[in-house]
N, C-alpha and C positions, 0 to 999 in steps of 0.2 A: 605858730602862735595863733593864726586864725582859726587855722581850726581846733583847735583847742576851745579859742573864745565859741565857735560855734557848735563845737560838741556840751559846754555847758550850756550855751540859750537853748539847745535842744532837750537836756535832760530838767531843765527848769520850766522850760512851759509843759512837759509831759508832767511834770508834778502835779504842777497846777490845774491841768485838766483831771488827771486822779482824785485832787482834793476835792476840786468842782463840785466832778460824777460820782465820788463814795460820799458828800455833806447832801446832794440832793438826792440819792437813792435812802437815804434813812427818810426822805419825806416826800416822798415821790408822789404822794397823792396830793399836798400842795403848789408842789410844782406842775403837776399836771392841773390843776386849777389856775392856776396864775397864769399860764398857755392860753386859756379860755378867755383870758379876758382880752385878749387882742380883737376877740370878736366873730373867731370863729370856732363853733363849738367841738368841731371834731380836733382842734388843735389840739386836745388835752392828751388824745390817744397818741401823739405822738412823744411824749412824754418819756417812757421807757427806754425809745430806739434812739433818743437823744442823750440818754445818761448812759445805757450803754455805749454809743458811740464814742463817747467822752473818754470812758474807761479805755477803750480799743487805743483811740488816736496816743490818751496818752503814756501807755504802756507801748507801743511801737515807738516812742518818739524820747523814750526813758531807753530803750534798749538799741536805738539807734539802728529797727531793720527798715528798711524800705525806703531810706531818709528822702529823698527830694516827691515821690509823690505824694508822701505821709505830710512831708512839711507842708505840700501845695493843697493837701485836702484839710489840712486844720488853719491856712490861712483861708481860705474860701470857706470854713466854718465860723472865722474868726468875725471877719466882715460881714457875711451874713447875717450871725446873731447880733450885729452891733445896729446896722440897717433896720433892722426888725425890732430893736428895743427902741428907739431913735424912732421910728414911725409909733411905737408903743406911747412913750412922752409926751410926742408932739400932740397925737390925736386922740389917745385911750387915757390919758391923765397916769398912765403906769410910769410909777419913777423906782419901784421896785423890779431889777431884772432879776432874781430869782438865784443868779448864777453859781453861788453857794449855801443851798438850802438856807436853811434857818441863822445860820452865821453872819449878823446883820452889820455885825462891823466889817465884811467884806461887799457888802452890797448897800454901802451907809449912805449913798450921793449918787445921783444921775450922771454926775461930772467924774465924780471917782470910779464910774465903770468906765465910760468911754476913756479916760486917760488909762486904765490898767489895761481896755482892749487894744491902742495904739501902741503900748509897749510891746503887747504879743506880738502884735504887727510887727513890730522893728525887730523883734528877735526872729522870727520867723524867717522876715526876708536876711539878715545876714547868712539865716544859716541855708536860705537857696544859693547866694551870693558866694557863700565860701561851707561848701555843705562838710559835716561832720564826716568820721570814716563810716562807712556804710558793712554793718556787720551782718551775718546770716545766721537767718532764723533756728537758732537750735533746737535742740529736741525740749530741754531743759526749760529754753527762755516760754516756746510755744506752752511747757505745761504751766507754768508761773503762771503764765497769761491766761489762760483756760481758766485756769482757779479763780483768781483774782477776779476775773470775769463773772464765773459765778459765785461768787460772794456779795459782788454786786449785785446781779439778777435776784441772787435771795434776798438783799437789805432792801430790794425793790419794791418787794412785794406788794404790785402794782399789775394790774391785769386790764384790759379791754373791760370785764365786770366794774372794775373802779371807776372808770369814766362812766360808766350807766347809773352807778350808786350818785355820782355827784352831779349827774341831770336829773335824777330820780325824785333827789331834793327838791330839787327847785319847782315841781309839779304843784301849782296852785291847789291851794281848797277853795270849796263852797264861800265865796265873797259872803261875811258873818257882818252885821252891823256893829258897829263900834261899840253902842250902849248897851250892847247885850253880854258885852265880854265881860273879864276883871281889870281888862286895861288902864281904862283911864280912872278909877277910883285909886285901884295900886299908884299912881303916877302920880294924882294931886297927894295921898297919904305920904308918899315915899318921897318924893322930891319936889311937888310944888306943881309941876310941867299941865298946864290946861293943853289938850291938842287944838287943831283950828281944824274944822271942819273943809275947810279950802286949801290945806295942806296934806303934804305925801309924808308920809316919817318911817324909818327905819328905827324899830325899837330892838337894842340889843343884850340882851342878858347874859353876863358871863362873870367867871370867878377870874381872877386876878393871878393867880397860878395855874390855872387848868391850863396843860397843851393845845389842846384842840383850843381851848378860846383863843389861845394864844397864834395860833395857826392860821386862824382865823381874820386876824385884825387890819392884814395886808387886802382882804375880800371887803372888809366892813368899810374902809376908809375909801375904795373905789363910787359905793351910792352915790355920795354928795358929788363928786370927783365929776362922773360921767352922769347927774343931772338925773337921775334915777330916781333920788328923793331930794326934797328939800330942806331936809333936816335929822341929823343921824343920832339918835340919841343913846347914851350907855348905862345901863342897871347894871351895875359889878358890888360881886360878892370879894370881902377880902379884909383884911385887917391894914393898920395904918402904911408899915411899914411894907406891906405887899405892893402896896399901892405907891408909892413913890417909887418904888423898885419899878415898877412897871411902866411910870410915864417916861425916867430915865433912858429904860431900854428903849421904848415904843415909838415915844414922843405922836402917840394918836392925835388926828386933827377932828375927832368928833367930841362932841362934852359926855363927863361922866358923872353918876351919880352913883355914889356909896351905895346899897342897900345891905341893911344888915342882915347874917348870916340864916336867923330865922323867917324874917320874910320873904326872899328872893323865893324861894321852894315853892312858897303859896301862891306864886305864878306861874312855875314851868317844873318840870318833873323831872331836867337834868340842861345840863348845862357845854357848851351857850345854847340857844335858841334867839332865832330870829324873828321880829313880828315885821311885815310891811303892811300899813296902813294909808290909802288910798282915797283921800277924800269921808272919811269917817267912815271909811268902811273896811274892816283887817280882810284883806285878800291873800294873804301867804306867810303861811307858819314854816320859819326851816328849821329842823330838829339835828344837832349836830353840826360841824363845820360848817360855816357860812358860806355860800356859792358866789361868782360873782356873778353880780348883776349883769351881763355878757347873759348868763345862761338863763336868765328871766326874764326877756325881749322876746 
């Protein structure tokens, strides 16, 4: 009977590492940014070898080969991403861990990850305690794995290049004086918003259904967070019911401001783009996915 109970905690967390690693290989260049924002930049590059690894542990641990090391290297992956998200919280304002791409009802609460990571824990160690039968690797189970493997690597499609596209971004331009932009004339026309000369602002423009805005908005809500700006501000394109739809999902802690679908354009030539402005002075345009602030220090 025990092992029984421990042959299912073993094929139940290999799921769950499956689902993990195939939810953030469709968005692997996200996830490789949200890495970034712990603060060091080459974390993103590690990005890939960590959703592959995902795939690996849990396909061994669904198939039941190798059972007591497999089990003792996905609890010491277990713990460690938990340590590392846990330092993320405390000190980088990150309360998003990433851990199932984009699927936000799995990653809805800081507290709902650490309790779903303590459960890993518990299943994990019963199944050192009372280990499942220990089967051998077939020819079959290996080609399964192989595939599956790379099906992942392809939904990846994520390369060392990807990490240099999303430093690339973040490369300052030419510090432009404020009054010489369309900024702040767009901003008193469109929503009212005077800038203060003595403040830092994140000005954000994005449509309200675009992915990439949407991809985004975990990057945009880190500014305020970690003290970067003083003030985050949001130009979204969208109709009414877009927009409720999206605070729902999001629940963003920056303020937004409608613009309508004709004006938005007459400020930026696609969508989102980011403006950072510095003291009345726009010092960095980001065109595309928003970076985070991590890679603009």
């Amino acid at each position: 009977m025990k092992q029984i109970v421990s042959t299912i905690n073993s094929i139940f967390v290999g799921l769950v590492f499956l689902l993990s690693g195939f939810l953030k290989a469709i968005d692997s260049v996200t996830f490789a940014d949200l890495l970034s924002q712990y603060g060091v930049e080459w974390f993103g590059y590690v990005a890939p070898a960590i959703i592959l690894g995902e795939i690996v542990l849990g396909l061994a641990l669904v198939f039941r080969v190798y059972v007591r090391p497999i089990t003792w290297v996905t609890l010491a992956f277990v713990v460690g991403v938990t340590i590392v998200f846990a330092y993320g919280l405390l000190f980088r304002g990150i309360t998003d861990c990433g851990c199932f791409g984009q699927l936000r009802i799995l990653n809805s609460h800081p507290w709902f990850t650490f309790t779903r990571n303590a459960i890993l824990v518990l299943l994990l160690v019963i199944s050192l305690v009372y280990p499942p039968k220990n089967n051998k690797l077939s020819l079959s189970v290996l080609a399964f794995s192989m595939v599956t493997t790379g099906i992942a690597a392809y939904l990846c499609g994520f390369s060392l290049h990807g990490a240099q596209i999303l430093k690339a971004k973040s490369s300052p331009l030419e510090p432009k004086v404020l009054q010489e932009t369309a900024l702040p004339e767009f901003l008193i026309e469109n929503t009212g918003i005077t800038l203060s000369p003595d403040s830092v602002y994140l000005v954000f423009a994005f449509s309200y259904t675009c992915p990439y805005c949407r991809n985004s908005i975990g990057n945009v809500e880190q500014y305020e967070r970690m003290d970067y700006v003083d003030r985050t501000i949001g130009l979204a394109m969208g109709e009414g019911e877009d927009s409720i739809s999206f605070v729902n999902l999001f629940h963003p802690n920056f303020e937004i401001h409608s613009v309508s679908n004709r004006q938005l354009p007459k400020l930026v030539s696609h969508l989102p783009t980011s403006f950072i402005i510095r003291h009345d002075t726009l010092v960095n345009v980001i065109s595309g996915l928003a970076v985070s602030p991590s890679l603009l220090k």
